[in-house]
N, CA, C and O of each residue as an XYZ file, in Angstrom:
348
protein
N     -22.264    -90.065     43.421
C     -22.378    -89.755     44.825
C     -21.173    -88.915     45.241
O     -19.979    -89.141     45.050
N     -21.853    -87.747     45.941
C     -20.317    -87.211     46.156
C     -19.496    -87.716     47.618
O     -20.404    -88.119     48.344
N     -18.574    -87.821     48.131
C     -17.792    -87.973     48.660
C     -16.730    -86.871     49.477
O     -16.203    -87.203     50.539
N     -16.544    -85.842     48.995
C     -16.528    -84.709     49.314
C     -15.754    -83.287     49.219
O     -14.526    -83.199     49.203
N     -16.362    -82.537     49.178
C     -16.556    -81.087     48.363
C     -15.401    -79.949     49.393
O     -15.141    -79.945     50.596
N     -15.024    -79.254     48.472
C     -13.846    -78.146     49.239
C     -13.639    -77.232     48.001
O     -13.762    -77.482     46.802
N     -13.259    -76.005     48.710
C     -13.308    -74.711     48.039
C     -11.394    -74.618     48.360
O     -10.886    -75.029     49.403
N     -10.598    -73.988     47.195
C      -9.419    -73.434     47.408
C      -9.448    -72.223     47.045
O      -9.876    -72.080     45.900
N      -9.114    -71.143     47.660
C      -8.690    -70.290     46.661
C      -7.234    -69.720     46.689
O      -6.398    -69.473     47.557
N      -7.368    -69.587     44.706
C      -5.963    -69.928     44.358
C      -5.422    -68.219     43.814
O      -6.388    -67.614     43.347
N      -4.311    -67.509     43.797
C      -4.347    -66.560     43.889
C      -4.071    -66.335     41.878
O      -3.483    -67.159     41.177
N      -4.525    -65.371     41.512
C      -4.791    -64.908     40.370
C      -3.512    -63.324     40.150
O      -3.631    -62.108     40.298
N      -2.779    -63.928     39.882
C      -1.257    -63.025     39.602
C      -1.867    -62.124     38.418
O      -2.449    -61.134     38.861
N      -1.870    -62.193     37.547
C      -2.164    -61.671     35.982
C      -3.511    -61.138     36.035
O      -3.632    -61.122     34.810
N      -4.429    -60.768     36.372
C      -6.391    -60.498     36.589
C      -6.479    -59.071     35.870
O      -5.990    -57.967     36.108
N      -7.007    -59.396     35.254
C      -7.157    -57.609     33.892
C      -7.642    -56.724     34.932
O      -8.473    -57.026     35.788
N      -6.957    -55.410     34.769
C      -6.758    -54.227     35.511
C      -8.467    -53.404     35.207
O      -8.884    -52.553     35.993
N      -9.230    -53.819     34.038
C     -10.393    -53.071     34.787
C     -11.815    -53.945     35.555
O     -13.039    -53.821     35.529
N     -10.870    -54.812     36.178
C     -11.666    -55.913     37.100
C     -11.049    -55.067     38.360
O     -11.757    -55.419     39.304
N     -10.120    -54.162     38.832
C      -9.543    -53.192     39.936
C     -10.504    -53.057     40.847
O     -11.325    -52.139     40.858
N     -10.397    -54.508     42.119
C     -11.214    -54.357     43.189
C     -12.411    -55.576     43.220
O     -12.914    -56.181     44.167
N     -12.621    -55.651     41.826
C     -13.040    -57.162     42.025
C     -12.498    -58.251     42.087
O     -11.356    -58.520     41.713
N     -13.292    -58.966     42.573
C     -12.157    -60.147     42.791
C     -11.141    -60.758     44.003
O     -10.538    -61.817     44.176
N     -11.273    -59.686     44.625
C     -10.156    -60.008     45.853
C     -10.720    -60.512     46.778
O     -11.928    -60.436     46.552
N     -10.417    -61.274     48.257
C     -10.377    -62.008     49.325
C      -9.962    -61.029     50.506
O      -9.272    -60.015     50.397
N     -10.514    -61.536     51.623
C     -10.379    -60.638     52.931
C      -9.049    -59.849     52.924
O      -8.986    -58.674     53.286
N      -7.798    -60.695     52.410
C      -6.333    -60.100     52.395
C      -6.247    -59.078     51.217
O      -5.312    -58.279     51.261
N      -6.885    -59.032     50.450
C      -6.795    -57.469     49.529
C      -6.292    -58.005     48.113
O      -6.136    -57.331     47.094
N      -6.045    -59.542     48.305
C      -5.272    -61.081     47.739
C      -6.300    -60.721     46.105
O      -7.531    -60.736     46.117
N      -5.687    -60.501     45.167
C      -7.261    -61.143     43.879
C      -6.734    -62.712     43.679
O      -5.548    -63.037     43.723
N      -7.689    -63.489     43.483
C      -8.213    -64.693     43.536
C      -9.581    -65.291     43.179
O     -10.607    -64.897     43.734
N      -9.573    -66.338     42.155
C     -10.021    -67.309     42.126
C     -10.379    -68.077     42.597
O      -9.529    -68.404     43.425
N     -11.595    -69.004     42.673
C     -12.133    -70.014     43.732
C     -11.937    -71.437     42.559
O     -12.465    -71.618     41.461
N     -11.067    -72.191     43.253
C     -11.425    -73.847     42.594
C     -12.258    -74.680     43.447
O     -11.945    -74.837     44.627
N     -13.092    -75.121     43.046
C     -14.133    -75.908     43.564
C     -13.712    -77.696     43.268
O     -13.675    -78.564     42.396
N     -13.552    -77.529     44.162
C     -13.143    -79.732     44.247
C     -13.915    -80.755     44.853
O     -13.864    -81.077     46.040
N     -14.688    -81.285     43.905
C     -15.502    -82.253     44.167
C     -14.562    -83.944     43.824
O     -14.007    -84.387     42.819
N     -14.748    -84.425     45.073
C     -14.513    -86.184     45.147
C     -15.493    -86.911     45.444
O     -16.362    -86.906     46.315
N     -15.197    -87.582     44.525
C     -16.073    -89.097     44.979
C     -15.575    -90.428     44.999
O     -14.348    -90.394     44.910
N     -15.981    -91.492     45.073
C     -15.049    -92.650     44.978
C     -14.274    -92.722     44.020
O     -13.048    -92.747     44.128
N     -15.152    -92.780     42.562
C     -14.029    -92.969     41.169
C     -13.458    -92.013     40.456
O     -12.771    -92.105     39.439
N     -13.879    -90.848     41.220
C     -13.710    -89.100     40.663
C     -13.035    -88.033     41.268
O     -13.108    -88.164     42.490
N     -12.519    -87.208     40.999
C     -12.100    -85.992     41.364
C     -12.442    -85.349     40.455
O     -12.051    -85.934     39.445
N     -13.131    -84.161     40.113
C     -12.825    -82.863     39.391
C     -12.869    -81.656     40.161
O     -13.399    -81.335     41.225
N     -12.142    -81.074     39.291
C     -11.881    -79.167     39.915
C     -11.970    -78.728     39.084
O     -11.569    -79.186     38.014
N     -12.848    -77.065     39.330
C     -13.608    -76.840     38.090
C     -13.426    -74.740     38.951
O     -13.732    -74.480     40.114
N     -12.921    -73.767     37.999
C     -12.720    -72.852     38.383
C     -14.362    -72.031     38.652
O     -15.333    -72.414     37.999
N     -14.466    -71.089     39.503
C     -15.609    -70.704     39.778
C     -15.123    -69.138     39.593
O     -14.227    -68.590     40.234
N     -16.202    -68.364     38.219
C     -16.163    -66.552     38.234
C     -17.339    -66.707     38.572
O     -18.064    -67.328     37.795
N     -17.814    -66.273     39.639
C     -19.000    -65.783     40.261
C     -19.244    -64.498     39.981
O     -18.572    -63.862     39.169
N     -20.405    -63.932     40.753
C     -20.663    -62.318     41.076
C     -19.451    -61.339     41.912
O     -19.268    -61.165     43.117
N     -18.823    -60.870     40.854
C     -17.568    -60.127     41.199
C     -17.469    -59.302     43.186
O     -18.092    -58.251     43.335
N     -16.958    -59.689     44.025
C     -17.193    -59.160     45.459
C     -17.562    -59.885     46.458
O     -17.596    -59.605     47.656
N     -18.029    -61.491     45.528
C     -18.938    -62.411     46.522
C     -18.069    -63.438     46.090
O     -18.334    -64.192     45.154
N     -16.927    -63.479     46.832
C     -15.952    -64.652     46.707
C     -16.032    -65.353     47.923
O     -15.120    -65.272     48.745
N     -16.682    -65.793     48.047
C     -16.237    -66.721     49.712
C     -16.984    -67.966     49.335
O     -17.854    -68.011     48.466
N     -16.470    -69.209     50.237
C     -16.619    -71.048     50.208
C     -18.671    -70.710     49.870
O     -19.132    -70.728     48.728
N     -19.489    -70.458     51.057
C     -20.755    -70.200     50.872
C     -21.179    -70.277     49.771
O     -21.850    -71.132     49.192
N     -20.501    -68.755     49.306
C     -21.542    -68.357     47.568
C     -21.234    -68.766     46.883
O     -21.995    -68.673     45.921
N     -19.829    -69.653     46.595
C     -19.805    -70.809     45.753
C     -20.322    -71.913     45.924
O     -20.956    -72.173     44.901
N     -20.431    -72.955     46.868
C     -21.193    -73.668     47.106
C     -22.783    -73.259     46.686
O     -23.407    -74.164     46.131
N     -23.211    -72.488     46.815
C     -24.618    -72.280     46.821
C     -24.995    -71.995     45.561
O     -26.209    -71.875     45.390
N     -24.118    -71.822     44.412
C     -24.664    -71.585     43.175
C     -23.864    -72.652     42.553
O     -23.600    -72.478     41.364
N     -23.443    -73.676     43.093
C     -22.713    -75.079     42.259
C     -23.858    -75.766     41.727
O     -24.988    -76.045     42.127
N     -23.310    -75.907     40.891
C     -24.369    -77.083     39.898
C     -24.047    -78.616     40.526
O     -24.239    -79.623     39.844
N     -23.605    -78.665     41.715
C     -23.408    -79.876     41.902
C     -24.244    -80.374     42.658
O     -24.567    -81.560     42.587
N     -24.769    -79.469     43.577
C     -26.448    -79.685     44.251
C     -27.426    -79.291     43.517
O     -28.402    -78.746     44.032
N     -27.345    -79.472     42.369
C     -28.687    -79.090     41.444
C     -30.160    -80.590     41.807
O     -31.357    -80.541     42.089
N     -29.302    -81.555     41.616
C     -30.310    -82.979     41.663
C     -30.454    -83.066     43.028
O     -31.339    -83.685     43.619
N     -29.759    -82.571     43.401
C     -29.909    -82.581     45.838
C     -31.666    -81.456     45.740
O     -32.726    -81.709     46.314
N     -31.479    -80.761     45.197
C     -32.082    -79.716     45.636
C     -33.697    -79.520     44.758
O     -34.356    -78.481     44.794
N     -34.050    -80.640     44.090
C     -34.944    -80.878     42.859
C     -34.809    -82.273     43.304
O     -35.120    -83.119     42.465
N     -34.374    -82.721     44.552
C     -35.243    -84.433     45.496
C     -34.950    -85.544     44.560
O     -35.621    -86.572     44.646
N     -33.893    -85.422     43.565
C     -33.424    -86.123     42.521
C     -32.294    -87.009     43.092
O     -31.488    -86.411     43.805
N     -32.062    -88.551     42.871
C     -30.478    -89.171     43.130
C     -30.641    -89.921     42.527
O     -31.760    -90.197     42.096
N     -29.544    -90.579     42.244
C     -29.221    -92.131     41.527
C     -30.265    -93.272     42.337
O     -30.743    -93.080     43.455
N     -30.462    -94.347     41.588
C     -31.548    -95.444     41.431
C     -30.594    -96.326     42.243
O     -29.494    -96.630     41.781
N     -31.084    -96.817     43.677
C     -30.223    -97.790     44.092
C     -31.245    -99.067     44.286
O     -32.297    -98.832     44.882
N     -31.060   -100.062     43.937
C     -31.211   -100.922     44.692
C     -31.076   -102.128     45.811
O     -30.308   -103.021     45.456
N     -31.539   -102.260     46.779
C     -31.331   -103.118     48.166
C     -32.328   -103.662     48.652
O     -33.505   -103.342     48.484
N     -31.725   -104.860     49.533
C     -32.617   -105.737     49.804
C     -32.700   -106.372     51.302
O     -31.743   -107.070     51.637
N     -33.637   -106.213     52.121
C     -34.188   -106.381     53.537
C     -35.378   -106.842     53.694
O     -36.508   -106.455     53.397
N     -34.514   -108.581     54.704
C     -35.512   -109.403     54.614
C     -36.114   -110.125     53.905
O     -37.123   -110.718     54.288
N     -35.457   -110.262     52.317
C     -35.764   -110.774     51.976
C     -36.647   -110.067     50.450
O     -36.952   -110.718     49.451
N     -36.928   -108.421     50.710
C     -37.715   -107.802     49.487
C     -36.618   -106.709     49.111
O     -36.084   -105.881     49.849
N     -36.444   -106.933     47.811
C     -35.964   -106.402     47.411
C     -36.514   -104.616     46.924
O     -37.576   -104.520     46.309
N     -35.906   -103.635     47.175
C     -36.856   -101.890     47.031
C     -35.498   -101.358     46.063
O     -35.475   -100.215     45.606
């Protein structure tokens, strides 16, 4: 279950020179997106190379594999009980 999701982006000093123009952020900045997912017993951060020009929180989010089972009506098996019946 996630708990909750945030985009950093972290700036990319060293980025091979015939990437020139990809890659960068509104400030002209080249950068990397880390994607940070929490949950209760978890944290991971996991770097995101997307489609070179389409760096922003959105288009990462939207091609995360982390809403893959959100989005295919898929979740973990819970069970609970009301009234007495257990579902």
């Amino acid at each position: 279950m996630i708990g909750s999701i945030d985009c950093m982006h972290w700036q990319w000093k060293n980025y091979p020179t015939a990437w020139q123009g990809d890659y960068g952020n509104r400030k002209g900045q080249k950068s990397i997106i880390l994607e940070a997912v929490a949950g209760l017993y978890t944290w991971v951060w996991h770097a995101f190379f997307g489609v070179a020009g389409s760096q922003n929180d959105l288009n990462v989010l939207g091609q995360s594999p982390v809403f893959n089972d959100v989005l295919r009506g898929q979740g973990p098996n819970v069970t609970y009980q009301v009234n007495n019946t257990v579902y």
